[in-house]
N, C-alpha and C positions, 0 to 999 in steps of 0.2 A: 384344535388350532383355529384362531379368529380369520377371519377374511373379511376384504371392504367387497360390497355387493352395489354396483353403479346400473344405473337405469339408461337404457339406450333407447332414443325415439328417432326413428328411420324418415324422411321424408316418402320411399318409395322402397320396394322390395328388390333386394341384388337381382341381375339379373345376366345371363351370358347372350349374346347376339354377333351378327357375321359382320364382319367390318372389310376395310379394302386392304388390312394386315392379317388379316384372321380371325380368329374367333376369336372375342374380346369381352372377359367379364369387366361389368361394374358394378362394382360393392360401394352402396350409397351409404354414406358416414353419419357418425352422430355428431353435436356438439364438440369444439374443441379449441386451442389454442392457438394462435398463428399473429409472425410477427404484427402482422395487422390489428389483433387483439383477439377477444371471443368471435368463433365463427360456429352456425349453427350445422354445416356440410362443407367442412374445410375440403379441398382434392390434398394427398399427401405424398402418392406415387404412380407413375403408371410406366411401365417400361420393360426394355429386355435385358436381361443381365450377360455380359460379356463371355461370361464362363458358366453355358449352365451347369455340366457336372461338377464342376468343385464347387459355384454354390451351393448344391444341393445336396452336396457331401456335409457343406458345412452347415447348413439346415439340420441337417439329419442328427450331426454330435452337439450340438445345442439341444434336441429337442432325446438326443441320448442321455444326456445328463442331467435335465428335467424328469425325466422317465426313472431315473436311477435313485436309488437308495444304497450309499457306501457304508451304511454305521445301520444296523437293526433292520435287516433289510427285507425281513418278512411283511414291514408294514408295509402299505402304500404310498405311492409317490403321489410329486405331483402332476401334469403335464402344461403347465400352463406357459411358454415364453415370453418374453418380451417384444417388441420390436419399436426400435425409436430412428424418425428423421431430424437429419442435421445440416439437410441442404447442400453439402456435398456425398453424404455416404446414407446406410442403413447399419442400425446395431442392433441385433439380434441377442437377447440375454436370458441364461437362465440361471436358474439353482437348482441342486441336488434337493431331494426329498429330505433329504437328513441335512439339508445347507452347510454341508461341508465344501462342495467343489461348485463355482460359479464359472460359468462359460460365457464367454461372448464371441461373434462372428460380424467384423467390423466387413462389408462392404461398400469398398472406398468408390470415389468415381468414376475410374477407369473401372471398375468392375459393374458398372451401372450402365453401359453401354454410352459412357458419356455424357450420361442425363443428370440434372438435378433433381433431388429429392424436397418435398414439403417439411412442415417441421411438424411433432405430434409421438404419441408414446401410445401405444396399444398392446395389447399380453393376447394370446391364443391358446385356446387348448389345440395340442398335435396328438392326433389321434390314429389309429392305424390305417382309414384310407388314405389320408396326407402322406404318410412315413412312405407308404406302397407308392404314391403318386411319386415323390423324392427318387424313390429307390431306382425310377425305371429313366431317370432322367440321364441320355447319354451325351455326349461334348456334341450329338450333330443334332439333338433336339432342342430347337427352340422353345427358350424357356421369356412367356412372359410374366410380370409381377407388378401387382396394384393394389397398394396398400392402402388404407382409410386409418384414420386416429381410432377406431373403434373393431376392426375386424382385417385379417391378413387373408390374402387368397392366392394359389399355385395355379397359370393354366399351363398344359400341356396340349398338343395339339390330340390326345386322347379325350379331352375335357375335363370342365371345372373340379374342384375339391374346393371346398368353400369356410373358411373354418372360424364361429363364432365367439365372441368375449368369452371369459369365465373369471372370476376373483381370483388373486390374487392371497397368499395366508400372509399375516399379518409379519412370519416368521423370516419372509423373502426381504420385507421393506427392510427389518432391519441390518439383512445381511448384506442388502446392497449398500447400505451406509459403512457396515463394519469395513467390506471390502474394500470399497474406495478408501478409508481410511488406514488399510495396513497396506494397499497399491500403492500410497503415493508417499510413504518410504521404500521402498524397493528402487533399488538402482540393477543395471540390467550386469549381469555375472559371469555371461558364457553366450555365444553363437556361434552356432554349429550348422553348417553347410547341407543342403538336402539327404545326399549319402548318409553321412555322419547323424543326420537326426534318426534317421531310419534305423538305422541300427543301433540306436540308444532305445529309443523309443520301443522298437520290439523285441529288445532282448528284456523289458520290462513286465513282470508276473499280471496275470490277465485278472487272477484271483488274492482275495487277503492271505496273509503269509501264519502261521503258526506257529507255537512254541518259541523257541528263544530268538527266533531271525525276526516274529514280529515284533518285540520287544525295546524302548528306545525308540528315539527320532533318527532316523535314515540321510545322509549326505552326499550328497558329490561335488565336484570338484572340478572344474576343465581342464583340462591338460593333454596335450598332445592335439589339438582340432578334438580332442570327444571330450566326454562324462565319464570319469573314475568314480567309484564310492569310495567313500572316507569314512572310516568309524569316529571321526573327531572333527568336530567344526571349525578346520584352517582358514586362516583368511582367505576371502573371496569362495567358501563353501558357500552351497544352497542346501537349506534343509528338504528332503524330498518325503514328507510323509504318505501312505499309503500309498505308493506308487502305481497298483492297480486300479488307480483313479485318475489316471494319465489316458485310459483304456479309449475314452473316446477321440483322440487324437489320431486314432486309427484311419481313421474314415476318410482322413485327408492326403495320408500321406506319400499315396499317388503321384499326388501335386504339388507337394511341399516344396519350398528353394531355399526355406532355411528355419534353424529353430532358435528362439534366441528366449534364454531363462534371466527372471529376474527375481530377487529378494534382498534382506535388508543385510544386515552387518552381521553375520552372526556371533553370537555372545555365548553359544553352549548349550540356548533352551531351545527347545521345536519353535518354529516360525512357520510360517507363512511363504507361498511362495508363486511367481506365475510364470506358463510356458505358454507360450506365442508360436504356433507356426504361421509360418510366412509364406501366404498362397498369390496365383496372380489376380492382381486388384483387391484382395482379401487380409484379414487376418483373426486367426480363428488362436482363444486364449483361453486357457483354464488357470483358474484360479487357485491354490489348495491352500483350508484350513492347516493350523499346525499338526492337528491330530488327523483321525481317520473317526473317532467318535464327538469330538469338535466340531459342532456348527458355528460359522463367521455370528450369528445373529449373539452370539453370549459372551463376545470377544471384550466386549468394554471399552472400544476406541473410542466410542464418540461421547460418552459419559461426561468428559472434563468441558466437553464444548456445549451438553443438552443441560449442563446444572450453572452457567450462569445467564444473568440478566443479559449483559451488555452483548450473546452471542443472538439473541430473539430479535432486540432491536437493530443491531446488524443485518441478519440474514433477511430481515424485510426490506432493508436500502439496497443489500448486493443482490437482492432474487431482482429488482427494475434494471439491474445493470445487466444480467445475462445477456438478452437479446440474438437468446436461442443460438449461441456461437457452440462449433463444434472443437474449438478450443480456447477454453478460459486459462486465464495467466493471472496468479495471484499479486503477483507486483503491479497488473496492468490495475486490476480491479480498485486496488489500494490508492496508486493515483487518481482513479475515477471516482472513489467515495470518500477519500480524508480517512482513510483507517489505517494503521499499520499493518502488514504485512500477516500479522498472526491472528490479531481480529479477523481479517479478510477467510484465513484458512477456518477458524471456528466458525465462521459462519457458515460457510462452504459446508460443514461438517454435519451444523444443523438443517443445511438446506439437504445433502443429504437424507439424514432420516424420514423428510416427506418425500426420496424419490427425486428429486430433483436435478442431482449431479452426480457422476460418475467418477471413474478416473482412470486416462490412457494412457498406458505404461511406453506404446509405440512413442506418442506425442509428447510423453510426461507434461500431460495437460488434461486439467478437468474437462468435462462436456457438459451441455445439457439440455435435459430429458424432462416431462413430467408425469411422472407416473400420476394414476388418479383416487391420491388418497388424502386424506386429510391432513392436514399439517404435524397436528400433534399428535397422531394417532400413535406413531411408534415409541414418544417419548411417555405416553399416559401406560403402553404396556410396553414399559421395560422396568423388571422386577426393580434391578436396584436401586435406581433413579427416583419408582415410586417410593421404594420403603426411606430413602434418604431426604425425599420431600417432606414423608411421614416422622423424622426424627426431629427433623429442623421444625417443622410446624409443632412439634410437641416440648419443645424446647429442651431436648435431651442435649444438646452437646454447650459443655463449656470450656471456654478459652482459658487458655495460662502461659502467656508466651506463643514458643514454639512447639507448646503442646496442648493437647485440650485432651478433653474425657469426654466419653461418648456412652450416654445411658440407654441401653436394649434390652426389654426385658426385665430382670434381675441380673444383669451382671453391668459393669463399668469396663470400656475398651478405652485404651491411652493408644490417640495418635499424636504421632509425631511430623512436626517436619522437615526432612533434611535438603538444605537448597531448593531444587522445585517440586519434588517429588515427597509424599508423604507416608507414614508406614503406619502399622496399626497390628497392634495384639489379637488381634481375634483368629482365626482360623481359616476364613479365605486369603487372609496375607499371609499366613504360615504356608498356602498349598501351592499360592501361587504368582506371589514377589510380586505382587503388579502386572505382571506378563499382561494378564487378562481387564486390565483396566482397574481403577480403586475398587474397595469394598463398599457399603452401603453408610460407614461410620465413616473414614475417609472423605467419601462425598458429601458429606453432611456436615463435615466444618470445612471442606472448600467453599459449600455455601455460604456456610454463616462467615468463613472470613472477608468473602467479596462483596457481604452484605445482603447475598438474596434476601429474599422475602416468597410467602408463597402465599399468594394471593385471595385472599375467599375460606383461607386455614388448607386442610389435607387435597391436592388434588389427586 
C-alpha cells in the first residue's frame, strides 16, 4: 500500500509551560494554508472543548475505526486520523484498515467552548498512550486542545500526550472521494430518539455473523419510533451491511439525544449507508461500504467525473471559489463560476480525489478540507481509469453509433449506450451492473465520445 510522505520544518520544538490557565502546550506548525493564503506557522486552534467526556468518547470511536480491520482482519491496520478546521467546528476522520467503514466526529461550535477554529487539515497517528490519555477524561476534567495544520495534541491536567504526522495510504484518498460521492446521494430515512437508538444499536452483534444469516445484504426499516429488519428492500429501507461495524458507536452512547440513519433509494442491491449519532455540540457518523469485504476506495463513483477534460479545467476555477467555507452549495458555486449545476458537482468530485471536499449529510452540504497530497496522485493509481487511459491512448476503441467495440487483449467487448448510462460485454458488467462504477472499456469510449485526449500518449 502507497503512502504520500510530506517533510515537516518546525521553527522551534513543541513545548508545554505554566500559564495563568494552566498548563498549556504549544505545538509549533509547519507550513500551510489559510484564508490569507501560504503561511509558514499558521496558529489553527487552541481551546477548551465544552464536553470533555463525550469528546473524547468521540475521539476515541474515530481513532476505534482507524485501528480496526472489518474484512481480513489479521492484517494490520491503520492508525492514522484526520483532523480538519472550518472556522466554526473541527472534523475529525478516519478509515477502516480494510476502508470499509469511515467515521467522522464533527465538533460544532458550541462544542468548542464557543471558540473559533483556524482552517488547515492535519492526520495523526493514535497510539496507545493517547487512547489511555482519552480514556481517563471525565465530564469534570478540563480538557484543553491545540491543534497545528501539521500535528494534534490532548492536554489533561495529568499532562501532555503529544502526537506526531504519519502518511496517509494512498487507499484512504481514494475512499474519502468514493464516500463523499455515495453521501451525497443519501437522503436521511429514519430518527430515532436517544432511548430508541440505544436499543437498536446494542441489540446489534459485536462480532461477523456465520453461515446462512451472514449471507445477503441486511435491511431495516423504521417503524413504530425504532428499526425492524426487513429481508426485502421496501421503500424507504436502509441496507445495513455488516452490522458489527456499527460497534464503535458504542463509545458514545452515554450521551447520545438521537440517531438519525441515511442512504439512497433502495433498488434491491447492497448500498451504502450512514449513521450519525447526535451528541451535545457534536456529531459523531459512520459511514458503511455496501459489503463487509468492500472498501469505499474500489467503488467507482468518481470514475465518470476523473475521465473527462472539462471536469480538470473546472475543478481548478471551483478549488479559487471555495474559500475554506464549512458549507459549499453547488447551485451557489455554479452562479459564482458560469457552470451548470453538474459541471459544478464533477468537479467537486474531482476535487475530491486530491482530499479536498467532503460531504455532510447533517448539512447536506459539501465542506472544505486539504488534505496533503498531490492532485493527481489518486487519479494516476486508480486501476481502471489507468488501464482506460491505456485503451484510448492505444486507439482500441471504435465508434458505431450508439455502440462502439472495445479491443483488450485478444478479445473485442461491444459497449453500448442506453440513455445515459452504458453497458458492456465483458465480465465486470456481467458481476456488477454498474453498481460499482463503469468497467475499463466503458470508460474508454466515454472518453473518446467526449473527445479526451491523453496527453504525452499513456499516462
Amino acid at each position: 500500500m502507497t503512502r504520500s510522505v510530506q517533510a515537516l520544518a518546525y521553527a522551534r520544538p513543541s513545548s508545554l509551560e505554566s500559564s495563568q490557565v494552566g498548563p498549556s502546550l504549544g505545538l509549533e506548525t509547519s507550513g500551510g494554508l489559510t484564508p490569507r493564503g501560504a503561511e509558514a506557522h499558521p496558529r489553527f486552534f487552541a481551546g477548551f472543548l465544552s464536553d470533555p467526556r463525550t469528546a473524547a468518547r468521540g475521539l476515541l470511536a474515530v481513532a476505534d475505526v482507524a485501528a480496526a480491520r472489518y474484512y481480513q482482519r489479521t492484517l494490520p491496520a491503520s492508525l492514522d486520523p484526520v483532523v480538519t478546521g472550518n472556522g466554526d467546528r473541527l472534523r475529525f476522520e478516519s478509515f477502516s484498515g480494510c476502508c470499509g467503514v469511515y467515521a467522522r466526529l464533527d465538533v460544532l461550535q458550541e462544542g468548542l467552548d464557543g471558540r473559533e477554529t483556524g482552517h488547515g487539515t492535519t492526520n495523526v497517528d493514535v497510539n496507545p498512550p493517547l487512547r489511555e490519555a482519552l480514556s481517563r477524561i471525565t465530564a469534570d476534567d478540563p480538557l484543553h486542545l491545540r491543534v497545528g495544520p501539521e500535528e494534534m495534541a490532548v492536554t489533561t491536567l495529568e499532562g501532555p500526550v503529544v502526537e506526531k504526522k504519519v502518511p496517509l495510504p494512498d487507499r484512504w484518498l481514494r475512499g474519502f472521494a468514493e464516500a463523499q460521492v455515495a453521501s451525497a446521494g443519501f437522503d436521511l430515512r429514519a430518527e430515532l430518539t436517544a432511548a430508541q437508538a440505544v436499543a437498536f444499536l446494542r441489540s446489534l452483534p459485536r462480532s461477523p455473523s456465520s453461515g446462512r444469516a451472514a449471507l445477503g445484504a441486511r435491511w431495516v426499516l423504521a417503524s413504530g419510533g425504532s428499526l425492524r429488519p426487513t429481508t426485502r428492500p421496501a421503500p424507504g429501507a436502509v441496507c445495513l451491511p455488516g452490522p458489527e461495524r456499527l460497534v464503535a458507536l458504542q463509545r458514545v452512547l452515554r450521551d447520545a439525544t438521537a440517531l438519525r440513519v441515511y442512504g439512497p433509494v433502495a433498488d434491491g442491491a447492497a448500498a451504502a449507508s450512514a449513521w450519525e449519532v447526535v451528541l451535545p455540540g457534536m456529531r459523531l457518523t459512520l459511514t458503511l461500504s455496501p459489503d463487509s469485504s468492500r472498501g469505499f476506495s474500489g467503488e467507482g463513483g468518481v470514475l465518470e467525473a476523473l475521465a473527462t477534460d472539462d471536469a480538470a479545467a473546472d475543478a481548478e476555477l471551483v478549488s479559487m471559489l471555495l474559500a475554506w467555507e464549512p458549507r459549499i452549495e453547488p447551485a451557489s458555486l455554479a452562479e459564482q463560476s458560469g457552470l451548470g449545476v453538474e459541471r459544478v458537482r464533477a468537479a467537486l468530485t474531482r476535487l475530491g480525489t486530491a482530499g479536498r471536499v467532503g460531504y455532510d449529510l447533517a448539512d447536506a452540504a459539501y465542506f472544505h478540507r486539504e488534505l496533503p497530497y498531490d492532485a493527481d496522485r489518486a487519479e494516476r493509481h486508480n486501476p481502471r481509469l489507468v488501464a482506460a487511459r491505456r485503451l484510448v491512448g492505444e486507439g482500441a476503441v471504435s465508434l458505431d453509433g450508439a455502440r462502439a467495440t472495445v479491443a483488450s487483449g485478444d478479445r473485442r467487448y461491444q459497449v453500448r449506450e442506453t440513455g445515459s448510462a452504458l453497458t458492456c460485454t465483458c465480465q465486470w458488467w456481467a458481476d456488477y451492473r454498474g453498481r460499482r462504477g463503469p468497467c475499463k472499456h466503458a470508460l474508454a469510449v466515454r472518453m473518446v465520445r467526449r473527445g479526451a485526449t491523453v496527453a504525452g500518449g499513456v499516462r
